[in-house]
C-alpha positions in Angstrom: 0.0 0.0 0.0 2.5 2.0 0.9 4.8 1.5 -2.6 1.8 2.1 -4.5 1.3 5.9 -2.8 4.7 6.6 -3.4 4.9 5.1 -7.0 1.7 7.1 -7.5 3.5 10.2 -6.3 6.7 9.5 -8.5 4.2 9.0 -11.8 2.5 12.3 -10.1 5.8 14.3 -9.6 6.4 13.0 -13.4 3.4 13.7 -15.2 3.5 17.7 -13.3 7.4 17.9 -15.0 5.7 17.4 -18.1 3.4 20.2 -17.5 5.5 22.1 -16.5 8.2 21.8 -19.5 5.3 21.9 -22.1 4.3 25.2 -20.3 7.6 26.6 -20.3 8.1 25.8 -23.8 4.3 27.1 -24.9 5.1 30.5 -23.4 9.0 31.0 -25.3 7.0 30.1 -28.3 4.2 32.5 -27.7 6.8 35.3 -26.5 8.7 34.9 -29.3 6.5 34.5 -32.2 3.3 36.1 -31.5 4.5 39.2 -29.2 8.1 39.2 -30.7 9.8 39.5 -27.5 11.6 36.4 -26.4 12.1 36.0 -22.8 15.9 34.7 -21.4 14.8 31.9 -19.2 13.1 29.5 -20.7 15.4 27.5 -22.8 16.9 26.4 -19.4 14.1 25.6 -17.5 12.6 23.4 -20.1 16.1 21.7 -20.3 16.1 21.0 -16.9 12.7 19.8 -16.6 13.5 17.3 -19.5 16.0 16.2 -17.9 14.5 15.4 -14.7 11.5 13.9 -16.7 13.8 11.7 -19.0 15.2 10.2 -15.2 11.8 9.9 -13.8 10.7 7.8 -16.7 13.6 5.8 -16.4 13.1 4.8 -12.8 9.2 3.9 -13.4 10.4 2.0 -16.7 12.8 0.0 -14.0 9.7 -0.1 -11.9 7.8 -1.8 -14.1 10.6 -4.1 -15.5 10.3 -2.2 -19.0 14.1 -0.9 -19.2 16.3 -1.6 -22.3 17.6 -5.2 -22.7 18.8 -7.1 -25.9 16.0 -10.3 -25.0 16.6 -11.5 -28.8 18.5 -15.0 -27.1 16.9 -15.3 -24.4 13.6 -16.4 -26.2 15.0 -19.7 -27.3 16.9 -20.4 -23.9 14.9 -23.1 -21.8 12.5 -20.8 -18.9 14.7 -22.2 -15.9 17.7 -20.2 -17.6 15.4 -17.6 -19.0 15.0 -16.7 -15.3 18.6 -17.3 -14.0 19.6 -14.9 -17.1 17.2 -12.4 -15.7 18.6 -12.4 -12.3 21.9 -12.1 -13.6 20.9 -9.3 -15.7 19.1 -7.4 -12.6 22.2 -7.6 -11.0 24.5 -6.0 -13.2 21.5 -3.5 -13.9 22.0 -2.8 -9.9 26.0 -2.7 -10.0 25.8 -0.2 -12.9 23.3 2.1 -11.2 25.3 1.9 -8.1 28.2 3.3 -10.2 25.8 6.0 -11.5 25.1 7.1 -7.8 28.9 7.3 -7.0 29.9 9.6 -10.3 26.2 11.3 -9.9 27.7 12.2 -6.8 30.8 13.6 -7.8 29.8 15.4 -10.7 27.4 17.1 -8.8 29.2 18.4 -6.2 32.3 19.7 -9.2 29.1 21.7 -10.3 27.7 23.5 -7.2 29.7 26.6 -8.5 28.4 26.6 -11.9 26.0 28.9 -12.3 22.8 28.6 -14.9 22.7 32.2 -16.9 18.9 32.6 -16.3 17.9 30.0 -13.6 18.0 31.0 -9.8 20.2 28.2 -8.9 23.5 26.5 -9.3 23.7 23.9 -12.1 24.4 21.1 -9.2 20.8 20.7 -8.9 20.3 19.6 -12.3 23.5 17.2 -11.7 21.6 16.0 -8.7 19.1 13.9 -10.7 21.6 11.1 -11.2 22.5 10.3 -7.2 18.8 11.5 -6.2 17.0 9.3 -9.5 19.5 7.0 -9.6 19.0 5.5 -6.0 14.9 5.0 -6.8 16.2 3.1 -9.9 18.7 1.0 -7.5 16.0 0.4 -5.0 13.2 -0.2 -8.0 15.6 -2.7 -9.1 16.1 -4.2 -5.9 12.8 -5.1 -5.8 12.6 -6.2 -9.0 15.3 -8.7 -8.6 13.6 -9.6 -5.5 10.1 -10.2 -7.0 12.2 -12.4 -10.0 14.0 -14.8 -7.1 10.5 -15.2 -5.2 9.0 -16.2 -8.3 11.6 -18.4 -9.4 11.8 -19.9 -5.6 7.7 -20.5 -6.7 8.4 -22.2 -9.8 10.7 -24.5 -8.0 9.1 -25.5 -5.4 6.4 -26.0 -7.1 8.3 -28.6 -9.8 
């Protein structure tokens, strides 16, 4: 109960991103084009809310077991080592997001001095969506490889 309120806030917190980058984008256009006076601040803030949306759909893609996987041989493997290469494949999903949490890390704090031209903060908040992201990914696929041991656990006890 309690994952499906927070992965409801995470598609929430996603779906408001959205808004708020087609927004941002709506009004440069309609600065620019109708009124002929473009403002400075947009082209930023709709970066930055890509960004963070791009991440976002990431982690509920991991969520959901829909991330990016070449699954061309695994079709004609046997199911007990369809599941055994899934495992194996979670796990080096997790080591690599752990790896994206460390260097998130450092390249954010290299940026905290960088300054955005039109934005009212330093660029290490935009940095900040690897380690921040990147551990929801690492726990989505935590649980992820712990839902594919429990149900290959099932399937063998059930053999």
């Amino acid at each position: 109960m309690i994952w499906q309120k927070f992965n409801r806030f995470i598609d929430s917190l996603a779906a408001l991103i959205l808004l708020l980058m087609a927004s941002t984008v709506a009004i440069q256009i309609f600065f620019r084009y109708i009124l002929n006076r473009p403002l400075w601040w947009p082209y930023e803030a709709a970066l930055f809310f890509f960004v963070w949306l791009i991440w976002l759909g990431g982690a509920t893609g991991m969520r959901d077991e829909l991330q990016i996987r070449v699954d061309f041989f695994e079709q004609f493997f046997p199911e007990k080592l369809r599941k055994w290469v899934a495992i194996f494949n979670s796990l080096l999903s997790i080591s690599f997001m752990i790896l994206v949490i460390y260097y998130g890390i450092k390249v954010t704090s290299i940026q905290a001095s960088a300054e955005y031209d039109a934005l009212p903060f330093h660029r290490n908040v935009l940095f900040s969506v690897a380690p921040i992201v990147g551990s929801l990914m690492l726990v989505y696929l935590i649980n992820v490889l712990i839902r594919q041991i429990r149900q290959m656990l099932g399937s063998a006890q059930k053999s």
